[in-house]
N, C-alpha and C positions, 0 to 999 in steps of 0.2 A: 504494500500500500504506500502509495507516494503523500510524506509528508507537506505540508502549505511550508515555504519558504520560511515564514514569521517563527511555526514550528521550530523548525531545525537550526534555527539560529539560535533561539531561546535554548535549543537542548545542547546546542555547541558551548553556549555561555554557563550554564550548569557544569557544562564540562572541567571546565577551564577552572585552575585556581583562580585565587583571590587576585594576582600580581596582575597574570595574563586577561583577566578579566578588566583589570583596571586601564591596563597598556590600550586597549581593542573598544573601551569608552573614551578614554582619551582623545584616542587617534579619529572615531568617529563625532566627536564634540568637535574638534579641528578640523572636518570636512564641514561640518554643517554651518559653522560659523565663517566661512570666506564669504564674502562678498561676491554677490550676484553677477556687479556691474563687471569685473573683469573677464579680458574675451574668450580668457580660456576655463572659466570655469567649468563650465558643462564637459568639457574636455578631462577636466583634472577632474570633477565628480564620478565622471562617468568610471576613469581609470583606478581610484581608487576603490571603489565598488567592485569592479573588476577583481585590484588585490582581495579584499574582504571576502568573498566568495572563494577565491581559490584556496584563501588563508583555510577557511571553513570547510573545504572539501578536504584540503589534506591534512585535518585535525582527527575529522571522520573518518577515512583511510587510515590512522596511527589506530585508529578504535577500532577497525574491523580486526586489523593484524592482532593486537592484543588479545583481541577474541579467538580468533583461531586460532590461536597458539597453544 
């Protein structure tokens, strides 16, 4: 059954200690607060979003291995 994105985030962030949880608010507080008006925002939104997801799948991937070990 495929999780809603919102889901999997929320279950990655359970994942995560307390450090790495605080690093991946940080870092997403620091996206949300750039300013609009510069031309490359949608650019840099888009690419760190990008990171955030990847970050996320290969946190997921360290969990499957662990499990099937």
């Amino acid at each position: 059954m495929l999780q809603s994105p919102k889901l999997a985030i929320l279950q990655s962030l359970d994942a995560m200690d307390k450090v790495q949880m605080e690093e991946v608010l940080t870092y997403i507080k620091g996206i949300l607060s750039q300013p609009e008006r510069t031309p490359d925002y949608k650019a840099f939104k888009k690419e760190a979003m990008k990171e955030i997801r990847k970050a996320l799948r290969q946190e997921k991937n360290k969990k499957k291995l662990r499990l099937a070990a």
